[in-house]
C-alpha positions as a Markdown table, in Angstrom:
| # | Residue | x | y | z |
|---|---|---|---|---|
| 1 | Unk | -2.8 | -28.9 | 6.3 |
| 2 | Unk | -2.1 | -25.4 | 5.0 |
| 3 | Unk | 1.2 | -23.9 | 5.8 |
| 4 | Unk | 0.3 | -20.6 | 8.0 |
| 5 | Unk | 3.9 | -19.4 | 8.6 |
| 6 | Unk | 6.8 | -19.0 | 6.1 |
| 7 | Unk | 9.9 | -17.3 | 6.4 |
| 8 | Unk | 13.2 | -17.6 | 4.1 |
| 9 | Unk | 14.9 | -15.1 | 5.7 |
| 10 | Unk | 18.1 | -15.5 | 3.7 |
| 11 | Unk | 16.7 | -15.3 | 0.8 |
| 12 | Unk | 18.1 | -11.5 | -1.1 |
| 13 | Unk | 16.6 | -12.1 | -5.3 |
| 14 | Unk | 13.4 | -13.2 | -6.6 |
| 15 | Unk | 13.9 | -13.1 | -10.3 |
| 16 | Unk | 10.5 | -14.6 | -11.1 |
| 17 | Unk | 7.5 | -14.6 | -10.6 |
| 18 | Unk | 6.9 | -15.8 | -6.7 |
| 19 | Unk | 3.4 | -17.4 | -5.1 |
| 20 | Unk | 2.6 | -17.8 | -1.8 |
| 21 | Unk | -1.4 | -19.0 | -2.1 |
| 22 | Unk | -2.3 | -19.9 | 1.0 |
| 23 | Unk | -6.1 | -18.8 | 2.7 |
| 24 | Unk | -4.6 | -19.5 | 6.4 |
| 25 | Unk | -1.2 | -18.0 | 5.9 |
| 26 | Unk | -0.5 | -15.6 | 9.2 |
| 27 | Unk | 2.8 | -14.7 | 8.8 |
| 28 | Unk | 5.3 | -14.3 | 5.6 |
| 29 | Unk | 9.3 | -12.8 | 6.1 |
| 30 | Unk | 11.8 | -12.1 | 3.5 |
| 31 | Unk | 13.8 | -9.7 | 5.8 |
| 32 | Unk | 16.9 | -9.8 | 3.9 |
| 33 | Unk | 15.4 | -9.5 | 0.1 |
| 34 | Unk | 16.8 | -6.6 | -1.3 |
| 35 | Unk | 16.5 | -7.1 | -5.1 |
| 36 | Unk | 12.7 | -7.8 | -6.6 |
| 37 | Unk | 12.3 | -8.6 | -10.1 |
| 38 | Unk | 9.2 | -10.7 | -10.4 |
| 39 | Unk | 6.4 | -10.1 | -8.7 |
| 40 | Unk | 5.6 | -11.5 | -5.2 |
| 41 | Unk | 2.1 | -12.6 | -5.2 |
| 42 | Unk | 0.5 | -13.4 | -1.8 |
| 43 | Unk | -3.2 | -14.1 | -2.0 |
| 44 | Unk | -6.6 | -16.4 | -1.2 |
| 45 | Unk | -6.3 | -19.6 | -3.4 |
| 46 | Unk | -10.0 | -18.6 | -3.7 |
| 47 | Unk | -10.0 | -15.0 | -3.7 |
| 48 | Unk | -6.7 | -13.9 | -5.0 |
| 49 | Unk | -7.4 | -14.6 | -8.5 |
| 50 | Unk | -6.2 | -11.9 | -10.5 |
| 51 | Unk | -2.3 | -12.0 | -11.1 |
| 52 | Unk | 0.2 | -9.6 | -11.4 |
| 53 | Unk | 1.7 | -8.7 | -14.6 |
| 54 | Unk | 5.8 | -9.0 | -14.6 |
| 55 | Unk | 8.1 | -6.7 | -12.8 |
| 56 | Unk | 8.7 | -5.3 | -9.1 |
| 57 | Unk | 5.4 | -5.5 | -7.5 |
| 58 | Unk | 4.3 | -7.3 | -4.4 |
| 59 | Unk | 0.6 | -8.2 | -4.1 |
| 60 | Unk | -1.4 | -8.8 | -0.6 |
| 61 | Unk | -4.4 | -10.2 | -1.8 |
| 62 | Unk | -7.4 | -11.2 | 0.5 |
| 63 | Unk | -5.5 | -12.9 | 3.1 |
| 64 | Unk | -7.8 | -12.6 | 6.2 |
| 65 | Unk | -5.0 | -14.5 | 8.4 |
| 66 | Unk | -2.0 | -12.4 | 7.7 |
| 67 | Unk | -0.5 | -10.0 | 10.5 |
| 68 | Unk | 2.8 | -10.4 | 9.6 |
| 69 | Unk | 4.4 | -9.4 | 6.8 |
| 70 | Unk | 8.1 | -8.6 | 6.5 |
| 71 | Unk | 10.4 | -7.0 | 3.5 |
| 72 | Unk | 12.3 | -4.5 | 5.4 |
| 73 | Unk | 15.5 | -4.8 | 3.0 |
| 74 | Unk | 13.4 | -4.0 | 0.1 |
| 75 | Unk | 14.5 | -0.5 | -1.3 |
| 76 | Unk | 12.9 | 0.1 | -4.5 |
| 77 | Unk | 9.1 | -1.3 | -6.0 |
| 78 | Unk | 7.3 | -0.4 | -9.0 |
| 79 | Unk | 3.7 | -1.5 | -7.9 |
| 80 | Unk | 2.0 | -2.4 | -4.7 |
| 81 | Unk | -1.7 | -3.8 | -4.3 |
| 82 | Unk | -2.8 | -4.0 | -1.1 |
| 83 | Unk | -6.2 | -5.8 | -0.6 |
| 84 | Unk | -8.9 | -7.3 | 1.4 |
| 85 | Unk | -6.3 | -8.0 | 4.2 |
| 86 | Unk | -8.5 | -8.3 | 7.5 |
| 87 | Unk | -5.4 | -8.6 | 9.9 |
| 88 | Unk | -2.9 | -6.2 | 8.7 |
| 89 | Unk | -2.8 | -3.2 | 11.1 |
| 90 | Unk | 0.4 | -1.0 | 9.4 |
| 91 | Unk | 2.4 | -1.1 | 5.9 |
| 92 | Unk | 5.8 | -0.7 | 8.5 |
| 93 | Unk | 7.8 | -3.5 | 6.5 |
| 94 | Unk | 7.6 | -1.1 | 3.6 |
| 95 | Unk | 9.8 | 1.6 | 5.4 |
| 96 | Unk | 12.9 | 0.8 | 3.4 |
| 97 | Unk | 11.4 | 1.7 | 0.0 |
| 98 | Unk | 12.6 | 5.1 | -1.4 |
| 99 | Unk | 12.1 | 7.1 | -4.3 |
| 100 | Unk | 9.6 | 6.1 | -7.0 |
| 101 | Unk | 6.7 | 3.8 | -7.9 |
| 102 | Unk | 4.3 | 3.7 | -10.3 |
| 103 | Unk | 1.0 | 2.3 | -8.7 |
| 104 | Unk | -0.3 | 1.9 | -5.3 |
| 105 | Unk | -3.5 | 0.5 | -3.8 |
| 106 | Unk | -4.9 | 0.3 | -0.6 |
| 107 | Unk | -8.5 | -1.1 | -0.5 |
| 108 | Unk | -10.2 | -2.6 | 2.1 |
| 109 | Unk | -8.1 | -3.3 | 4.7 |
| 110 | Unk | -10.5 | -3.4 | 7.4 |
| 111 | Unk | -7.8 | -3.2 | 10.3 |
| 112 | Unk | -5.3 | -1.2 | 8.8 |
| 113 | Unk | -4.8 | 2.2 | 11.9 |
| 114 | Unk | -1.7 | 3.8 | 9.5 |
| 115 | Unk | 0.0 | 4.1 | 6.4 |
| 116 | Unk | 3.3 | 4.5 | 8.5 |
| 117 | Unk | 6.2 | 3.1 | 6.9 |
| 118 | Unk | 5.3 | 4.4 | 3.3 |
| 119 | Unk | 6.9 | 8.0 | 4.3 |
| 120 | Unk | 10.0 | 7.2 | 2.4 |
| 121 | Unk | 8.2 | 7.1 | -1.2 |
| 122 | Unk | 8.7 | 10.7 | -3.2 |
| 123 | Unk | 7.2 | 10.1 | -6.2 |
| 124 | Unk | 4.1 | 7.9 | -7.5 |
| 125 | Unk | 2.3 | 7.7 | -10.6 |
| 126 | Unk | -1.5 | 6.4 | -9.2 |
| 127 | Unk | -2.0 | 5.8 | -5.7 |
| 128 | Unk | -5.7 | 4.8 | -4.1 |
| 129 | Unk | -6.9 | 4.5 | -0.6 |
| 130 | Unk | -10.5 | 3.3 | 0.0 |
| 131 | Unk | -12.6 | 1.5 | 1.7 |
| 132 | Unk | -10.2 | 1.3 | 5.2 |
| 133 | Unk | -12.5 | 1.3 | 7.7 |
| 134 | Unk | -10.0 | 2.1 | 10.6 |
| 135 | Unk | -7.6 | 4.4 | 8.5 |
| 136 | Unk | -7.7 | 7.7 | 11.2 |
| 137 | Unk | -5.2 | 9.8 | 8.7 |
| 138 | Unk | -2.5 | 9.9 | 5.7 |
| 139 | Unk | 0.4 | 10.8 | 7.4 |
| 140 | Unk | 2.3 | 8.1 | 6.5 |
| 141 | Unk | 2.7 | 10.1 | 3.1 |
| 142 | Unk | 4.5 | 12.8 | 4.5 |
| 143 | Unk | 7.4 | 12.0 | 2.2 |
| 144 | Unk | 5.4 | 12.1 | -0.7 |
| 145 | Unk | 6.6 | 15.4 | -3.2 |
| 146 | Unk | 4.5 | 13.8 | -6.5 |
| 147 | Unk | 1.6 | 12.1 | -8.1 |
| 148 | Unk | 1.7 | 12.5 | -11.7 |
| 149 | Unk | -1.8 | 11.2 | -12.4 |
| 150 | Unk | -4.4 | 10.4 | -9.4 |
| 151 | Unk | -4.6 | 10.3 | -6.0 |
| 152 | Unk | -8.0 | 8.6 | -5.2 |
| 153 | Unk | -9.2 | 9.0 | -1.4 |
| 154 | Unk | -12.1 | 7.4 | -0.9 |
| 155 | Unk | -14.9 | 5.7 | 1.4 |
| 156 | Unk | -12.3 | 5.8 | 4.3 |
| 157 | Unk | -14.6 | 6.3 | 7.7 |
| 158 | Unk | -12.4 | 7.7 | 10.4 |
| 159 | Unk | -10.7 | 10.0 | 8.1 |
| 160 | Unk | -10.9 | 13.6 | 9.4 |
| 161 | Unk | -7.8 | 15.1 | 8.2 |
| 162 | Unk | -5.4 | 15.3 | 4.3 |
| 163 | Unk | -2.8 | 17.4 | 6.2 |
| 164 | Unk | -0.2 | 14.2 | 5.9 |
| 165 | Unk | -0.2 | 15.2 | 2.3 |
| 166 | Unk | 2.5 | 18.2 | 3.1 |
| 167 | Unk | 3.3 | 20.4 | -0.2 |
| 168 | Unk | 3.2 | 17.7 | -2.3 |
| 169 | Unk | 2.5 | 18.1 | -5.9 |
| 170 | Unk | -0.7 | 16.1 | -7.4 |
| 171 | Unk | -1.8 | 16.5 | -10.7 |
| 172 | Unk | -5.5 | 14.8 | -9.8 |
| 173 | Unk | -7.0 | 14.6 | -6.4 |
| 174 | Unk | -10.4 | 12.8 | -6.0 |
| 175 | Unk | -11.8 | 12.8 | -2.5 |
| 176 | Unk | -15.1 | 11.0 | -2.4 |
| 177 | Unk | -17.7 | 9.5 | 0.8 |
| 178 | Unk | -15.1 | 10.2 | 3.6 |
| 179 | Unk | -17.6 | 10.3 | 6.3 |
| 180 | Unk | -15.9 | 12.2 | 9.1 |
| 181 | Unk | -13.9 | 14.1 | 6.6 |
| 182 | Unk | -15.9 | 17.9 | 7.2 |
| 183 | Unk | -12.9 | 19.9 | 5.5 |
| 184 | Unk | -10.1 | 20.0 | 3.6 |
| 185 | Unk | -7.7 | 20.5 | 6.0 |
| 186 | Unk | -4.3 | 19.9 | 3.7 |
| 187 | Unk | -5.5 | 20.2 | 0.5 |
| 188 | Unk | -4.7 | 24.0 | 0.8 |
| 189 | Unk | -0.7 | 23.4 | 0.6 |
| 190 | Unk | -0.8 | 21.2 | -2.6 |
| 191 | Unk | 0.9 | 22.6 | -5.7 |
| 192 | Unk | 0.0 | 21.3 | -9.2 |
| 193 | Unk | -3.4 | 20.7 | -8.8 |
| 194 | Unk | -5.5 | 20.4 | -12.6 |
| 195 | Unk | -8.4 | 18.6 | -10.9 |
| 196 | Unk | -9.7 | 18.1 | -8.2 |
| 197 | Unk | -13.2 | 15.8 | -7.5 |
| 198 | Unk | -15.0 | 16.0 | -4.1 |
């Protein structure tokens, strides 16, 4: 049968690119990988078709059975892509990445409450949010200073709120079918701001 629980705790490197294509998986840990190279590609044998390109990324893609994921020794990440995960309720193993990345997604993650544990991130070239039907707020930003391109918040239901945002500075903002999102209640702090797309 499938294999629905890995865990190679002692493992610190991946060098290469790295698979784990399961549909069933539940639970994947590297606890103690500290050094990504290749990409980490978790996905849908089905689904998950699209592949990473090379570098330090980690992809979630369309796992319905994963609730557990685990890279809390991981410090630094270029890209993240973060998709069609039913099951995942917070992005908490992601606390120990700092400083810069280039792109983030977030996209339909229909059980996902909190961006908690991305607070530790300053600086990001693209980062998108949409279609998290449970997502109540960004506050889980709140150590975000820059986007140098585009922040993309869109089709998120519950959100009411941008005030996680802080001061940071964001080049493009587009805010777009947020149902219970009636104002712009952080938007008002941002500095750098050349467009901005409700």
């Amino acid at each position: 049968g499938d294999i629905t629980s890995i865990a190679l705790n002692s493992v610190e490197n991946i060098f290469t690119r790295s698979y784990v294509n399961s549909p069933v998986i539940e639970s994947v840990s590297f606890s103690s990988l500290d050094n990504l190279t290749g990409p980490l590609s978790i996905y849908d044998s089905v689904a998950g078709g699209s592949l990473l390109g090379s570098g330090r990324a980690i992809k979630l893609d369309e796992v319905p059975n994963l609730t557990s994921f685990d890279v809390s020794s991981l410090t630094s990440l270029n890209d993240a892509l973060i998709v069609n995960n039913v099951g995942l309720t917070d992005l908490s193993s992601f606390s120990a990445i700092t400083g810069n990345t280039d792109d983030i997604t977030i996209s339909d993650n229909t059980a996902l409450t909190s961006l908690n544990g991305l607070s530790n991130i300053t600086d990001i070239e693209n980062i998108t949010i949409e279609n998290n039907n449970v997502l109540a707020d960004v506050s889980g930003l709140t150590g975000l200073t820059t986007v140098s391109n585009t922040f993309s918040i869109d089709n998120n239901d519950i959100i009411t709120d941008l005030s996680g945002l802080g001061a940071a500075n964001i080049e493009t903002l587009t805010i777009s079918n947020n149902l219970a999102l009636t104002q712009l209640t952080g938007v008002e702090n941002l500095s750098g701001l050349t467009s901005l797309t409700i």
